[in-house]
C-alpha positions as CSV (number, residue, x, y, z in Angstrom):
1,X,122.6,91.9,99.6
2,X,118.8,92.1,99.4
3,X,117.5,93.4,103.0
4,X,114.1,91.9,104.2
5,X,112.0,93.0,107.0
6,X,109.4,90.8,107.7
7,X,106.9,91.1,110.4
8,X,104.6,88.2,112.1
9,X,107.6,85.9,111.4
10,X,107.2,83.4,114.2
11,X,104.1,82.9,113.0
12,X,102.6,80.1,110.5
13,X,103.2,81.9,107.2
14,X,106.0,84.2,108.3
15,X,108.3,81.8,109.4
16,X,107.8,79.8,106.3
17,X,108.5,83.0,104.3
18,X,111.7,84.1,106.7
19,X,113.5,80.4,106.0
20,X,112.5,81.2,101.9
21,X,114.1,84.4,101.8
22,X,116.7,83.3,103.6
23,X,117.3,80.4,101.0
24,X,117.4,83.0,98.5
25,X,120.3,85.1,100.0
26,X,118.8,88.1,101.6
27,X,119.5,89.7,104.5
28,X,116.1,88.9,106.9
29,X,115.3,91.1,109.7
30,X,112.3,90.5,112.1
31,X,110.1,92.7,114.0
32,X,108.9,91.1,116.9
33,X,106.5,92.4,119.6
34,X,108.1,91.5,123.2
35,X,106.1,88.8,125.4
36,X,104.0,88.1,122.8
37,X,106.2,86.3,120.0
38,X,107.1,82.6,120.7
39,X,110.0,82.2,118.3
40,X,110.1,78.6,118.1
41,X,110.5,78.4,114.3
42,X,112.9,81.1,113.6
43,X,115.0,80.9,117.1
44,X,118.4,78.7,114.9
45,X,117.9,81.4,112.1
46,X,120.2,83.5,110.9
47,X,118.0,86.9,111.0
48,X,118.3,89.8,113.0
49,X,115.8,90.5,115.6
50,X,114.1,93.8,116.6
51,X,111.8,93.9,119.1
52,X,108.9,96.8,120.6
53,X,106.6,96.6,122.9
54,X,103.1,97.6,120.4
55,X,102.6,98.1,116.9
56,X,103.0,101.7,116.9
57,X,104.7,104.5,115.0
58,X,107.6,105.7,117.5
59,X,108.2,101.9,119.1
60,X,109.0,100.9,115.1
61,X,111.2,103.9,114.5
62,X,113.0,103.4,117.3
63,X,113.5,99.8,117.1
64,X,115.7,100.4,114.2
65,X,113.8,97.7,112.1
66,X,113.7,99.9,108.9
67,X,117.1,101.1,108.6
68,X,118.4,100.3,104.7
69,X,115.5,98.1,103.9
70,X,114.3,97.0,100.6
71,X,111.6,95.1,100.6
72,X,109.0,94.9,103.7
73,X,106.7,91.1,103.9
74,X,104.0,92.8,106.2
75,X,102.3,88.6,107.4
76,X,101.1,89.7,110.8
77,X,97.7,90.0,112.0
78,X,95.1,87.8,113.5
79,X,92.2,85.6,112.4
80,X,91.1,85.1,115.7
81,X,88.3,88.2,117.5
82,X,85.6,89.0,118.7
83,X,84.5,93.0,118.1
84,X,85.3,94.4,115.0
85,X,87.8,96.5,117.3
86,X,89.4,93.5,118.1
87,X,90.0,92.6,114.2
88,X,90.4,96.3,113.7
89,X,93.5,96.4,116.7
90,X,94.9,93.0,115.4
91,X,95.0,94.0,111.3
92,X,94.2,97.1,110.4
93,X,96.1,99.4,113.0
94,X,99.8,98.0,112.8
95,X,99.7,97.9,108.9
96,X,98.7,101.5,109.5
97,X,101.3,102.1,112.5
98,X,103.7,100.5,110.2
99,X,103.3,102.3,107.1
100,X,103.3,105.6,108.7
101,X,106.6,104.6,110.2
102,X,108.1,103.8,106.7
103,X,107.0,107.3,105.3
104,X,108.6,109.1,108.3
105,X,111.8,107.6,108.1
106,X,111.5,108.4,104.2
107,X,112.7,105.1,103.4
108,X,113.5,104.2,100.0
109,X,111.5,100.9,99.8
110,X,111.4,99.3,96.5
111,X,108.0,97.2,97.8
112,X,105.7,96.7,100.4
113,X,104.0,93.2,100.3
114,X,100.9,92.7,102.2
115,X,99.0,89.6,103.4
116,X,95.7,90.0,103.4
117,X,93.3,87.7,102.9
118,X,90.7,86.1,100.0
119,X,88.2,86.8,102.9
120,X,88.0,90.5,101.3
121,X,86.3,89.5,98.8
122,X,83.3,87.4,99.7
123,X,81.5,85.0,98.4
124,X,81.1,83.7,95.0
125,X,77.9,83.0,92.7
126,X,77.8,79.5,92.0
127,X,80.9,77.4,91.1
128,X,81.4,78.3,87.7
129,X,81.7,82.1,88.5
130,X,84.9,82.1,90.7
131,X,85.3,86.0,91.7
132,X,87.9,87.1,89.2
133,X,88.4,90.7,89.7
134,X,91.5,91.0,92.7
135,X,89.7,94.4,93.8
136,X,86.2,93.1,94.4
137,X,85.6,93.4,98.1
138,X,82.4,92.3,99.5
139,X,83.6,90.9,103.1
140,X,80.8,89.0,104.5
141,X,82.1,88.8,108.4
142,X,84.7,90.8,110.8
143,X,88.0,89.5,109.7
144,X,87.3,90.2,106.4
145,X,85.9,93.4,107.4
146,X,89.5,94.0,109.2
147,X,91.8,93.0,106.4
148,X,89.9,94.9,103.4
149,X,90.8,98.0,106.1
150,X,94.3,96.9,106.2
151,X,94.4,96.9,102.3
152,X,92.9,100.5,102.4
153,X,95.8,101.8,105.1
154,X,98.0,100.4,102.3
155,X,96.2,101.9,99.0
156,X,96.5,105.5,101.0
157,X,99.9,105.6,102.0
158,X,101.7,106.0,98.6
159,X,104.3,103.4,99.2
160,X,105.1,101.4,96.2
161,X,102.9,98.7,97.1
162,X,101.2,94.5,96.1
163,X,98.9,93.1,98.1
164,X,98.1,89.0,98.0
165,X,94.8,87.9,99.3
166,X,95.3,83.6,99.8
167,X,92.6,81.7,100.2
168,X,92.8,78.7,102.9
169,X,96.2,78.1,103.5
170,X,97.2,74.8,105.0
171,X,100.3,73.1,105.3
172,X,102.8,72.2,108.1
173,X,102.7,74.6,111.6
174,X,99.1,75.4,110.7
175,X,96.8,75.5,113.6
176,X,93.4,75.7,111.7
177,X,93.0,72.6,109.7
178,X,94.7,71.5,112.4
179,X,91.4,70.8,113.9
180,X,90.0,69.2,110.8
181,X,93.1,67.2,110.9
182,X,93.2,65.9,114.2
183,X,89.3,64.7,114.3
184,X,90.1,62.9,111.7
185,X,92.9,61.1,112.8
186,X,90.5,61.0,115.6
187,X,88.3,58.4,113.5
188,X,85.7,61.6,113.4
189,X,85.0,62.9,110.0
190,X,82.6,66.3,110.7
191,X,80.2,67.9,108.0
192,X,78.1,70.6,108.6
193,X,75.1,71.3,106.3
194,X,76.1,70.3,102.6
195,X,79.2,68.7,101.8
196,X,80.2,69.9,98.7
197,X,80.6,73.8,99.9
198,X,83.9,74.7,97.7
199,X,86.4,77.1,99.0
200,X,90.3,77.8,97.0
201,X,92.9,76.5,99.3
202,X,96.8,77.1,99.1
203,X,99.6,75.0,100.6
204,X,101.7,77.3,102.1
205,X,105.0,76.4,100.4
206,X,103.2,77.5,97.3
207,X,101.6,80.8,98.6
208,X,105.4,81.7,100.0
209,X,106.9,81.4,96.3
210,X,104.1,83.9,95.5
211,X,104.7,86.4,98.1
212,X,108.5,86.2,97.0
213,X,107.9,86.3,93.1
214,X,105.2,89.2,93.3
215,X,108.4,91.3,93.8
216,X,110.1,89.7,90.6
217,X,109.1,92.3,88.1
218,X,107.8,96.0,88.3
219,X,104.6,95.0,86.8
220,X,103.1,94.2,90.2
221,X,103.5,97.0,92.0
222,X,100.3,98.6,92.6
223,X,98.3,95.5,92.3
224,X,96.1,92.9,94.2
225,X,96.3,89.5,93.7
226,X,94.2,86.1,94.7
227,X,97.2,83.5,95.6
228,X,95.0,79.9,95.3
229,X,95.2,76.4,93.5
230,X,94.3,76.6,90.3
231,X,90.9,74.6,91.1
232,X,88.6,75.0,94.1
233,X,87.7,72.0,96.2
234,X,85.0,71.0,97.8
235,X,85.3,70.4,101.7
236,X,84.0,66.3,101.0
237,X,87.1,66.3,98.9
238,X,89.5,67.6,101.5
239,X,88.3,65.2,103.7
240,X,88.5,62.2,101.8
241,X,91.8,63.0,101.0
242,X,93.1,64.1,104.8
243,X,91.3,60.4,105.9
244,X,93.4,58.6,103.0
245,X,96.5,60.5,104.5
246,X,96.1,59.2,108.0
247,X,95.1,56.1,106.4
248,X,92.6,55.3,109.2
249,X,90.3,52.5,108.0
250,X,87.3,52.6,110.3
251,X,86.1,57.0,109.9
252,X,82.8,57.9,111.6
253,X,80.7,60.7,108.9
254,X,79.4,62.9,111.3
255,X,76.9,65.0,109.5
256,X,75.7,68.0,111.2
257,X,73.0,70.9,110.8
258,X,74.3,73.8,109.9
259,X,73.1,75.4,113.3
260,X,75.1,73.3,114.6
261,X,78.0,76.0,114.2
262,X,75.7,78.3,115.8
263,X,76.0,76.5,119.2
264,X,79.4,75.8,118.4
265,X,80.0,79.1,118.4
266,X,78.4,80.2,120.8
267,X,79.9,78.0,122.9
268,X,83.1,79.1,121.3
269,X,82.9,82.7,122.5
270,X,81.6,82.2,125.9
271,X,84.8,80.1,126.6
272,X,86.8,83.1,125.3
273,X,85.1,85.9,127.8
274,X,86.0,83.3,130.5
275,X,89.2,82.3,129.6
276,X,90.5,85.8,127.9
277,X,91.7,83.4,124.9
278,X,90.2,83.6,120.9
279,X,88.6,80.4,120.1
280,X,88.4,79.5,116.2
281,X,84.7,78.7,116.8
282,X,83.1,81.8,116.9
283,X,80.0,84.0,115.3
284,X,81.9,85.6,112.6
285,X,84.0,82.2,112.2
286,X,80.8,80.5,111.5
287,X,79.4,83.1,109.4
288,X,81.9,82.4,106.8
289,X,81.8,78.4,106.8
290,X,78.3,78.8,106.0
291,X,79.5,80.2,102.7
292,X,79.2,77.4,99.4
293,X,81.6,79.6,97.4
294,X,84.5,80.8,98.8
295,X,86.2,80.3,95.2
296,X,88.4,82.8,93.2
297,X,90.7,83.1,90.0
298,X,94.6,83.2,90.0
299,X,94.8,84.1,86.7
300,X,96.0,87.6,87.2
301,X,99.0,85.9,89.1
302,X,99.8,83.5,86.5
303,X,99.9,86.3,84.3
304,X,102.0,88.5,85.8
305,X,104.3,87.2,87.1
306,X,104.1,83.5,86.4
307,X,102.6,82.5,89.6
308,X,101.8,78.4,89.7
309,X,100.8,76.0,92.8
310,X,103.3,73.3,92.7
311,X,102.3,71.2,95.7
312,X,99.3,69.0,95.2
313,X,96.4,68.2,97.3
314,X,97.4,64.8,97.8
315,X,101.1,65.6,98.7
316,X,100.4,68.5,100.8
317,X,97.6,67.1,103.1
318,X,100.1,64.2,103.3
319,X,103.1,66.2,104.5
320,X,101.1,68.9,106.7
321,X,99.6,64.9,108.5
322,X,103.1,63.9,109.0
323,X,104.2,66.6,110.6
324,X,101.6,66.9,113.0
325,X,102.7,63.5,114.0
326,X,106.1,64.3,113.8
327,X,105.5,67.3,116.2
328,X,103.5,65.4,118.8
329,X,100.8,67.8,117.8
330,X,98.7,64.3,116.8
331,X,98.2,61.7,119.5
């Protein structure tokens, strides 16, 4: 049997992944940090839990996590910061803690599978010119900053290695379309500056089958891949289609100045230095929504390794609305 490690597995994406692998027969084993991992999704699961107190070399050694493991799903990190020390802390240093962990113990690993993110790359030209090359890095704010440094740690370490940068991904458990979501459902539809800014988006069921099939064949290791939809959408799109999903007849357009995320943010940040908790609305936050081309090219994945979103638009929005309701998260 297949053994798995996979860290930030009670989180959106991991514990989507963890319930995939397990589907597929391997052997999961999780790597939780102690008081800070709410293991909600993964608690009736049959993995094997390992727990430390900070993402550093010794605690991971000693946790036993590594012992006989193949394949390492490395989803943890944090979108949410301030600093760039507080992007660096949350992304770049445990992929580097963990990696030096995995040399040390001389583990035999047959892959290393990062998350990172499409944020690495930037911004595109103009809608026809999604960005194409999977090593063009051009980060235009601090999380992006953070994960690009992530993918570095990983580059240097010499561990047989693929990296997968998604683009938006959305789907059930999600807490940042969340928002779009519930103001929605709230009768609020919100645009700020021009509608038709595109970004590539991903419904998480898809961008788990990628993370599990860029281990399929020997081809991958080594590479970088963008893990999107096959076409970008616009955010005026999005929203239709979350509004036909809740299927709320009377929506208010709310059409705001761009600046508008500027006092948003503001606003966003202040809360967090008085309440010690990330807000999604902040300066680097808004920085990249200002963005009209967040739009890239899965080609390489469909290629390689015969990558290919399954889930619709339509479908997806529709199941990641029922669930919120489902949950309670929707009143």
């Amino acid at each position: 049997m297949l053994e798995a490690l996979v860290t930030g597995s009670t989180g959106f994406i991991g514990s989507h992944l963890v319930e995939a692998l397990l589907e597929r027969g391997f052997n999961v084993k999780c790597l939780l940090r102690e008081g800070k991992s709410n293991g909600r999704y993964i608690k009736d699961l049959d993995v094997e839990k390992f727990y430390i107190g900070d993402y550093n070399e010794s605690e991971i050694k000693k946790s036993g996590a590594l012992e006989g493991i193949d394949y390492v799903f490395h989803t943890a990190g944090i979108t949410k910061g301030i600093t760039m020390n507080d992007f660096l802390a949350g992304n770049e240093k445990p992929t580097r803690e963990l990696l030096a962990a995995i040399k040390s113990k001389k583990q035999n690993l047959k892959r290393f599978v990062y998350l990172s993110s499409s944020a690495v790359a930037g911004c595109a030209l103009s809608l026809d010119e999604p960005i194409r090359r999977d090593d063009h890095s051009c980060p235009v704010e601090r999380y992006g900053k953070s994960k690009f440094a992530g993918e570095q740690a990983v580059k240097q370490s010499k561990v047989p290695f693929t990296i997968l940068r998604p683009g938006g991904v959305y789907g059930p458990r999600d807490v940042d379309y969340f928002n779009l979501f519930k103001s929605i459902h709230g009768h609020i539809n919100p645009f700020f500056g021009i509608r038709k800014k595109y970004h590539s988006i991903i419904h998480v069921k898809d961008l788990v089958e990628a993370t599990i099939g860029s281990i399929s064949i020997d081809k991958t290791q080594g590479q970088t891949y963008f893990i999107c939809n096959n076409k970008p959408v616009s955010w005026q799109k999005l929203q239709s289609i979350i509004k036909s999903a809740t299927g709320k007849r009377f929506v208010i357009p709310l059409y705001l100045p761009e600046f508008f995320l500027d006092i948003a943010a503001f606003f966003g940040e202040w809360r967090t230095k008085r309440t010690g908790k990330f807000s999604l609305l902040n300066k680097q936050k808004a920085k990249l929504a200002k963005q009209q081309y967040l739009i890239y090219s899965n080609m390489r994945a469909r290629m390689h390794f015969g990558f290919e979103p399954e889930v619709s638009l339509e479908q997806g929005v529709k199941e990641t609305y029922q669930w919120y309701l489902e949950n309670k998260w929707l009143k």
